[in-house]
C-alpha positions in Angstrom: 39.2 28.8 105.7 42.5 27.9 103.6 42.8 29.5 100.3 43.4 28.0 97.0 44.3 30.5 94.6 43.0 30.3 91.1 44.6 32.9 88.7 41.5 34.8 86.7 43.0 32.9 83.5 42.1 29.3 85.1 38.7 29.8 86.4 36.2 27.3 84.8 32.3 28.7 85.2 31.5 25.4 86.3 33.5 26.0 89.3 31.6 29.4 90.3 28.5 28.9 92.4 25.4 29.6 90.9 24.0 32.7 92.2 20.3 31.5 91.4 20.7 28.4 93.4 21.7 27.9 96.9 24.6 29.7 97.9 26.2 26.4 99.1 30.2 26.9 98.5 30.4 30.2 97.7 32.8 31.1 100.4 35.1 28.1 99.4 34.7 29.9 96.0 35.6 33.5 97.6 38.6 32.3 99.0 40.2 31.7 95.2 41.6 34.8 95.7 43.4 36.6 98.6 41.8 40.2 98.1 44.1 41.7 100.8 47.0 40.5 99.0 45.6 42.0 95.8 44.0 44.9 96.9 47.3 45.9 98.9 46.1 45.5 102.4 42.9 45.0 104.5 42.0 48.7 104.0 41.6 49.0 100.3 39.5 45.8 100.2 37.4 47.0 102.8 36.9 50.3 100.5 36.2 48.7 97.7 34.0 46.2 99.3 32.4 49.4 101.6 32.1 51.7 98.3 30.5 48.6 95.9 31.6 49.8 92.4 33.7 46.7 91.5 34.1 46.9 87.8 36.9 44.4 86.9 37.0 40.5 87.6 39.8 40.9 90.1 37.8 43.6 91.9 34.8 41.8 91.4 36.6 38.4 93.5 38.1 40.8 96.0 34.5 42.3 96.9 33.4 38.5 97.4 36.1 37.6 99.3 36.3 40.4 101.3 32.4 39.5 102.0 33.3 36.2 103.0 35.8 37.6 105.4 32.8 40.5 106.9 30.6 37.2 107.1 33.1 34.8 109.2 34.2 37.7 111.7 30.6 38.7 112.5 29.4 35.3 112.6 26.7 35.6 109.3 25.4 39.1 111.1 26.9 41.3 108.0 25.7 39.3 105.1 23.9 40.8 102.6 22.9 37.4 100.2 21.2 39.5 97.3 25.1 41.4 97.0 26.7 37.9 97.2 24.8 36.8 94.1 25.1 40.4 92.3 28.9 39.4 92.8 28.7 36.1 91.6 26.4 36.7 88.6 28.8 39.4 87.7 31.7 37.4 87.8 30.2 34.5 85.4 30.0 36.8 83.0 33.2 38.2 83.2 34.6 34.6 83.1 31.3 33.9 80.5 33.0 36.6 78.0 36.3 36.3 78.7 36.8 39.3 80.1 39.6 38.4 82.3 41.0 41.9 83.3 
């Protein structure tokens, strides 16, 4: 899937899925953010995905996309759905508040 990277300071709530819906979109969503770019490498987004103690917004997005990433590779094996929407209802309140990093 291409990525279109949003910045943290442009992300509109509207335009996060809604975790208490169907989870239709959220990998487009995921993708917002290149977590191996961000993260430094495939390794420490895999820790940080592995360890699940995101606390910022950035870290928050690079868990989701790296769990957008586990679910292409092992073909929707790997997904845990009730972490997805932990990730995203965490992240709409980050954006919610405006707590941006």
């Amino acid at each position: 899937m291409p990525l279109h990277l949003i910045p943290n300071e442009q992300l509109l709530l509207e335009s996060i899925p809604d975790p208490e819906a169907e989870l239709w979109g959220w990998e487009r969503f995921a993708h917002t953010i290149n977590g191996y770019e961000v993260m430094g490498g495939f390794e420490p987004c895999a820790d940080l995905a592995n360890r699940g103690t995101p606390s910022t917004l950035t870290e928050l997005r690079c868990c989701l996309f790296f769990e957008a990433r586990r679910e292409r590779h092992s073909g929707g094996v790997s997904t845990n759905l009730e972490w997805i929407r932990e990730l995203l209802r965490a992240i709409r309140q980050k954006v919610q508040t405006g707590d941006l990093d």
